[in-house]
N, C-alpha and C positions, 0 to 999 in steps of 0.2 A: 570729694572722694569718700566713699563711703570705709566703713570700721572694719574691714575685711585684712586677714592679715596675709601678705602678696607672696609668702614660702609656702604656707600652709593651707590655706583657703579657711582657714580657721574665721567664722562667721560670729555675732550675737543671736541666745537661743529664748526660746520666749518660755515662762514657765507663771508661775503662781505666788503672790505674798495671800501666806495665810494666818489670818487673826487668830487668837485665842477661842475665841467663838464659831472658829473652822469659816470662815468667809474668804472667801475667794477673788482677788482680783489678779487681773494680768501685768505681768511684770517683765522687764528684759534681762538676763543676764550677758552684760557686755562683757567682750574680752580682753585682756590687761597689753593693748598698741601701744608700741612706741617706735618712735622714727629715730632711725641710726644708721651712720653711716660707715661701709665698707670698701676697702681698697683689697682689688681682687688684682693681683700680681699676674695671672696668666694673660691678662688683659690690660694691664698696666692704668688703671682708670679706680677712680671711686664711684659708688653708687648709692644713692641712698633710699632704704627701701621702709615703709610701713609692715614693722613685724609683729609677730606676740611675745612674750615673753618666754614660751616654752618653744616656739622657734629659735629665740639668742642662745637657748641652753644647747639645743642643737649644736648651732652654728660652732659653738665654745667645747661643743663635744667634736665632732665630723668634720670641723672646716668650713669655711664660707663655701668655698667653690664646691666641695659635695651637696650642699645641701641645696645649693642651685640649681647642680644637673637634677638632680630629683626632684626638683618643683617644675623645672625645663620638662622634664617627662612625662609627670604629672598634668603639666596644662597650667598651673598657676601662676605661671612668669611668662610673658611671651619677649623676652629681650634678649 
């Protein structure tokens, strides 16, 4: 499965390390995934999904199940 996080579509972005001497190479900036599991009460089940970490802040802020219908909306969860 690739590094994509499944609330947000939150991707890795490709950018530049550059030397002292201004030299340019190409580099990834990954994003901070982690897999954790949720027990969504309207649905009586647990899930566990690959997030980011400013998705869990979300989730800690709106609630799990808000922040699913919004990814449901969105496109990024098809469950």
């Amino acid at each position: 499965m690739s590094r994509v996080c499944e609330l947000t579509g939150k991707k890795a972005m490709v950018g530049n390390n550059v030397s002292h001497a201004m030299n340019k190479t190409k580099r990834k900036f990954n994003i901070n995934l982690l897999k954790k599991r949720f027990y969504i009460p309207e649905e009586d089940k647990w899930v566990t999904l690959k997030i980011s970490a400013s998705a869990l802040k979300n989730i800690n802020k709106k609630g799990i199940s808000a922040v699913m219908k919004e990814a449901r909306e969105k496109g990024f969860l098809n469950k």
